[in-house]
C-alpha positions in Angstrom: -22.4 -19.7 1.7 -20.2 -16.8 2.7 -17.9 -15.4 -0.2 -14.4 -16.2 0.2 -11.3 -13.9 -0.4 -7.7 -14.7 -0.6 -5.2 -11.4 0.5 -1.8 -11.7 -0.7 0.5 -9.8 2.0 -2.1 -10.0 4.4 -0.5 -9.9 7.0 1.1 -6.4 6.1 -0.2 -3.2 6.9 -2.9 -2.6 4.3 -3.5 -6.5 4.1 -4.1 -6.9 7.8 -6.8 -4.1 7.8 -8.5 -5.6 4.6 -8.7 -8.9 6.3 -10.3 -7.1 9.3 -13.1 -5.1 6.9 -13.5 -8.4 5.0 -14.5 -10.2 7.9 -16.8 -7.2 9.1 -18.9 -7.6 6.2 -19.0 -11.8 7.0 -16.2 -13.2 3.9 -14.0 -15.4 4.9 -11.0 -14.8 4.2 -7.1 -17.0 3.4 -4.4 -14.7 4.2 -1.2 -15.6 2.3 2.0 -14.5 3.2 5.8 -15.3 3.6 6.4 -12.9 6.8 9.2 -11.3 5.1 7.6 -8.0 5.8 4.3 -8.9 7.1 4.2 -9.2 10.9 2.5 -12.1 12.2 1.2 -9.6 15.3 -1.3 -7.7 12.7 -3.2 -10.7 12.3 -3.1 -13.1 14.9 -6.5 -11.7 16.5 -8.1 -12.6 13.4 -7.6 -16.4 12.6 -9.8 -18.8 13.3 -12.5 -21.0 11.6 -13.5 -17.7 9.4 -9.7 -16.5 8.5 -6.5 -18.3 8.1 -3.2 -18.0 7.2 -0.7 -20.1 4.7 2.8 -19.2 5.3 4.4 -18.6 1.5 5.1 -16.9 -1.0 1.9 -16.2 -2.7 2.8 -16.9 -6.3 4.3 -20.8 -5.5 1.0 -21.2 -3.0 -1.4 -20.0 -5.9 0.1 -21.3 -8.5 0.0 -25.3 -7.7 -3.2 -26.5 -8.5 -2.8 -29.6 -6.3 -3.6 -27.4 -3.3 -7.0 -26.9 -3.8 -7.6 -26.2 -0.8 -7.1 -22.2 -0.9 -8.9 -22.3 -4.2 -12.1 -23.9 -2.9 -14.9 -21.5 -3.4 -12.4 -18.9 -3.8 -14.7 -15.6 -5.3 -12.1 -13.2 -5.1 -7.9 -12.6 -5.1 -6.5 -8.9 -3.3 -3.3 -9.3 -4.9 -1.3 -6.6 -2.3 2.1 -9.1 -2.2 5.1 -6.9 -3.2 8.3 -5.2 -2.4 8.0 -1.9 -0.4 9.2 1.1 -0.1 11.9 3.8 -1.4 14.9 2.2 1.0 14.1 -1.4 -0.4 13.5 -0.6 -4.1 17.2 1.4 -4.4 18.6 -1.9 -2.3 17.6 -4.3 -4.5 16.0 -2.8 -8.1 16.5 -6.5 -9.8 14.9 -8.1 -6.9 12.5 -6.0 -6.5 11.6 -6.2 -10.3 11.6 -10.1 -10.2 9.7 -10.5 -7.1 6.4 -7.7 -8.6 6.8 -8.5 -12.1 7.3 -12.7 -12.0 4.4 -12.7 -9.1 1.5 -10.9 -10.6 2.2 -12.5 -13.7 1.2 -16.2 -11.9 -1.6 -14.9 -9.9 -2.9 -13.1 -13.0 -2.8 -16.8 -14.5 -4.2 -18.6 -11.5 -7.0 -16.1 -10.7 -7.9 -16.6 -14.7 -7.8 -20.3 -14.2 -9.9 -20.3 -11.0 -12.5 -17.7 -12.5 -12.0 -15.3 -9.8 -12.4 -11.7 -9.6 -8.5 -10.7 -9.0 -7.8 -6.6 -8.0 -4.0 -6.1 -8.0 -2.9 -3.1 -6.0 -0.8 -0.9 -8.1 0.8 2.3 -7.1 1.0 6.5 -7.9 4.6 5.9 -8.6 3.5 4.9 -11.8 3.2 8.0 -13.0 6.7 8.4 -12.7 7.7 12.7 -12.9 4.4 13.2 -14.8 3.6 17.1 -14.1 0.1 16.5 -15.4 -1.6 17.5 -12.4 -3.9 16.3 -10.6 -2.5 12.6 -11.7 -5.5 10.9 -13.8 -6.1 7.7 -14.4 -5.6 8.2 -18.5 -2.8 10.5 -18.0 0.4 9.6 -19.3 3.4 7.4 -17.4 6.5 9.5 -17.8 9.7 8.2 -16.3 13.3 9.3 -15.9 16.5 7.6 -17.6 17.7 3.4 -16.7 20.5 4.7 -15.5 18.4 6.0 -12.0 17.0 2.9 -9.9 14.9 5.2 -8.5 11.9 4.5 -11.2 12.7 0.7 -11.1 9.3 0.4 -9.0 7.1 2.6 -11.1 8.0 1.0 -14.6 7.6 -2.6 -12.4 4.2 -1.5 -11.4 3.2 -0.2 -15.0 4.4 -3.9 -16.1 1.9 -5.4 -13.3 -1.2 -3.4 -15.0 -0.5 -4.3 -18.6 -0.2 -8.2 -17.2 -3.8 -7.7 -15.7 -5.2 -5.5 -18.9 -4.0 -8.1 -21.4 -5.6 -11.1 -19.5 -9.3 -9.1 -19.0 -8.7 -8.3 -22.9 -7.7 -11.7 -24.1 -8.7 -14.4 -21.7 -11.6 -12.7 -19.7 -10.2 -12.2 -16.4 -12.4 -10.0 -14.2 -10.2 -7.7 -12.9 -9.9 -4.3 -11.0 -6.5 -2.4 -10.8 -6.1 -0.2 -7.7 -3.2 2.8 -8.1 -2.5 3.6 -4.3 -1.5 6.8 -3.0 0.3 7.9 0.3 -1.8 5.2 2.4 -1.6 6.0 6.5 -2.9 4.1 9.8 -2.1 1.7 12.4 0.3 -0.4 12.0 2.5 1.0 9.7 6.3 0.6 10.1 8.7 3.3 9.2 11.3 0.8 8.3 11.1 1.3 4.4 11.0 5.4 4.7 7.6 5.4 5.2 7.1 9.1 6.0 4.2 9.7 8.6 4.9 6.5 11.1 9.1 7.8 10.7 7.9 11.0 12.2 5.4 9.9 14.9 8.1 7.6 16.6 11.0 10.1 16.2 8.5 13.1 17.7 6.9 10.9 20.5 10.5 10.4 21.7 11.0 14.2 21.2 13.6 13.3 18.6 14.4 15.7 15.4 12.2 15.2 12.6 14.1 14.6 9.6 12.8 16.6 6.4 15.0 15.2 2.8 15.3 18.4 0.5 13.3 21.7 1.3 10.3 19.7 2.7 8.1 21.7 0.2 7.6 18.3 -2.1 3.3 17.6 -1.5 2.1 14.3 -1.3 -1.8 13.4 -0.1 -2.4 10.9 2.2 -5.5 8.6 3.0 -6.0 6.6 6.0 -6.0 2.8 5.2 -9.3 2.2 6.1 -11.4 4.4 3.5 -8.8 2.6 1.4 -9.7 -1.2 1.9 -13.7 -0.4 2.3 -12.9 1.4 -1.5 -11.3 -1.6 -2.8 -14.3 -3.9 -1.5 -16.8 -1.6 -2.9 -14.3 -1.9 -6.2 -14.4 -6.1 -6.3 -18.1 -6.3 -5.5 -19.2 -3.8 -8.4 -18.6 -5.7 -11.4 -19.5 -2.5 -13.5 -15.8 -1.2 -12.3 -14.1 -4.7 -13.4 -11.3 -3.9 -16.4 -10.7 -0.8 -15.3 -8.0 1.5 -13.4 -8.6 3.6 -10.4 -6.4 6.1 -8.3 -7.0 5.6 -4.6 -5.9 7.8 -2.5 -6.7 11.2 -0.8 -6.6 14.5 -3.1 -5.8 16.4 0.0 -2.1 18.0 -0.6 0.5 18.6 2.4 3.9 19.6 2.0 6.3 17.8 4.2 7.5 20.6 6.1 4.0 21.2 7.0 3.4 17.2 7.9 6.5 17.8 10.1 5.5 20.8 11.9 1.6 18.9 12.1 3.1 15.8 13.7 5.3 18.1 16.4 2.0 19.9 16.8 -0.1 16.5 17.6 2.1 15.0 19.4 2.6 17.6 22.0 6.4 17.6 20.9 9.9 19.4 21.2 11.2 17.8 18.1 13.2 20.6 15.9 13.2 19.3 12.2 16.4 19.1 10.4 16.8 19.4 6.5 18.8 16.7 5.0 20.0 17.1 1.4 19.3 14.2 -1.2 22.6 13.8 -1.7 23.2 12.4 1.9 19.6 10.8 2.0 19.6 8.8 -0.8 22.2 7.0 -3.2 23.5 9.9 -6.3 20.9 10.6 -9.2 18.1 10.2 -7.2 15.4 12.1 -7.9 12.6 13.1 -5.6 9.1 13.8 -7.5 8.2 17.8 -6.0 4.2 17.0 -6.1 2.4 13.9 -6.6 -1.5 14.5 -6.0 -4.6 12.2 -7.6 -7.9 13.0 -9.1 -10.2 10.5 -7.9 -13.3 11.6 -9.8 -13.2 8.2 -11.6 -13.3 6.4 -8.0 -15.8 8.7 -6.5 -18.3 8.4 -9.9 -18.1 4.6 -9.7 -18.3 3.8 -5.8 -18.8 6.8 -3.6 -15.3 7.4 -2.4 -15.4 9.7 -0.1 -12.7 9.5 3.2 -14.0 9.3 6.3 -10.7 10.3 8.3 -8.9 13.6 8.1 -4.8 13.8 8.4 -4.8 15.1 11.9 -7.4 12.2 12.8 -5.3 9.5 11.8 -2.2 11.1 13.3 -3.6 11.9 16.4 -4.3 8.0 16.7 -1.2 6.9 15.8 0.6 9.5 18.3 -1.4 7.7 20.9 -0.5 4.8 19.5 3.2 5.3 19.5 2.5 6.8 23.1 1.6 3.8 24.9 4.2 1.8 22.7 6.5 3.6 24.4 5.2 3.3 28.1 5.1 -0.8 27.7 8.6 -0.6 26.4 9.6 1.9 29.7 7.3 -0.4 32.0 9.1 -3.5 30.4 12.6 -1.9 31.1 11.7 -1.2 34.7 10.9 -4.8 35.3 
């Protein structure tokens, strides 16, 4: 009998793709997800007899133990449901916190009561303004004042892990946590201020680039598909189970120089315009300058070693965006 996985926010950008490698290496797979921010699109090449999709919130649809039916023969949880994204977090802190903190918490308890191996997908902003650099896994979490919304999602996050630590501890849960990084590829919306897919559309249309601050804050991205094989490798290898890992790339760009790549790739005529903080974001927001992993513990326990460069993964989703465009022209034509 093939193993069985159940995604959380499957039908999201790193969701969809982990269905996709799932299915590759023959699980089946039960997609949950309430379409707030997933997009139906990402996955509707997928369902079928091997992969389906359940239309809810995750936590309600896990945690009723009347519907056995996504619990049968369920081996493992990717727990990836949450809310997304600079823009969202400063909309809607309380929300935000409700919806991360209130939904691990039941899946953590459901996953424990179905005996299944759960890895939650946790996030660099954890480590808060942390100038410990590279970021480690045993580093310390430092964060900025209450008073700033802007570290709402880190401390929500930190919450998450603590819920999955406590239960391998106390009720032995087998359980991986994954701290994600700048994660790129297809698919990827802008609409949260994600960075890279923001600058793609705006320089395919030969639109100005927009930098926040001096553009010389770093970040390191990874292309979302080294990222879901590492979190399969990171389920299947029990030896890595109660434990923490970075995932990301330790590659380091500043934004300027993302900007200028993505004009480059894209063939474009896009000038780049600096906008302050102050207009970008709401006041006492504070941007973290450099915010770059170690993943020595990741590479020691699976392997982890990206397949795709920066330019790669750009240069697909320029052509990407590219032939967006011409249906949309085509379209208009019509």
């Amino acid at each position: 009998m093939a193993a069985t996985a159940i995604i959380t926010g499957g039908a999201g950008f790193i969701g969809s793709h982990l269905a996709e490698a799932l299915l590759r290496e023959g699980w089946d797979v039960r997609i949950l997800d309430n379409l707030s921010t997933g997009r139906a699109e990402n996955i509707n090449h997928l369902l079928g007899d091997r992969c389906t999709l359940t239309q809810a919130d995750a936590a309600d649809a896990l945690d009723h133990d009347h519907d056995q039916a996504l619990w049968d023969h369920a081996d493992a949880v990717f727990h990836l449901a949450a809310s997304v994204g600079v823009q969202k977090v400063l909309e809607d802190p309380t929300g935000m916190i409700r919806n991360n903190v209130d939904e691990t918490a039941r899946i953590v308890d459901a996953a424990t009561r179905h005996n299944a191996t759960l890895l939650v997908a946790s996030s660099s902003e954890v480590y808060g303004r942390s100038e410990n650099l590279p970021l480690t896994e045993q580093g310390d979490l430092v964060f900025g004042p209450t008073t700033s919304s802007r570290w709402a999602y880190g401390m929500a996050k930190a919450l998450d892990e603590h819920l999955v630590l406590d239960a391998v501890r106390q009720r032995d849960l087998s359980a991986v946590i994954v701290r994600l990084f700048n994660t790129i590829g297809p698919r990827q919306v802008g609409h949260y201020g994600m960075v890279v897919p923001r600058f793609v559309e705006r320089a395919v249309n030969n639109q100005p680039l927009r930098v926040f601050g001096d553009g010389n804050q770093t970040r390191a991205f990874c292309d979302v598909r080294d990222v879901v094989d590492a979190m399969i490798a990171l389920v299947t290898t029990p030896e890595t189970h109660g434990r923490t890992y970075n995932l990301g790339s330790e590659n380091e760009i500043t934004i300027r120089q993302l900007a200028d790549l993505v004009v480059r790739l894209a063939e474009s005529g896009s000038d780049i315009e600096f906008v302050p903080y102050e207009q970008a974001y709401p006041p006492g927001f504070e941007e973290t300058p450099q915010r770059a992993p170690s993943t020595q513990r990741l590479r020691e326990a699976i392997g982890f070693r990206p397949r795709y460069t920066l330019e790669q993964t750009i240069r697909e989703l320029v052509r990407q965006a590219e032939n967006s465009t011409q249906e949309v022209t085509t379209v208009e034509k019509k």
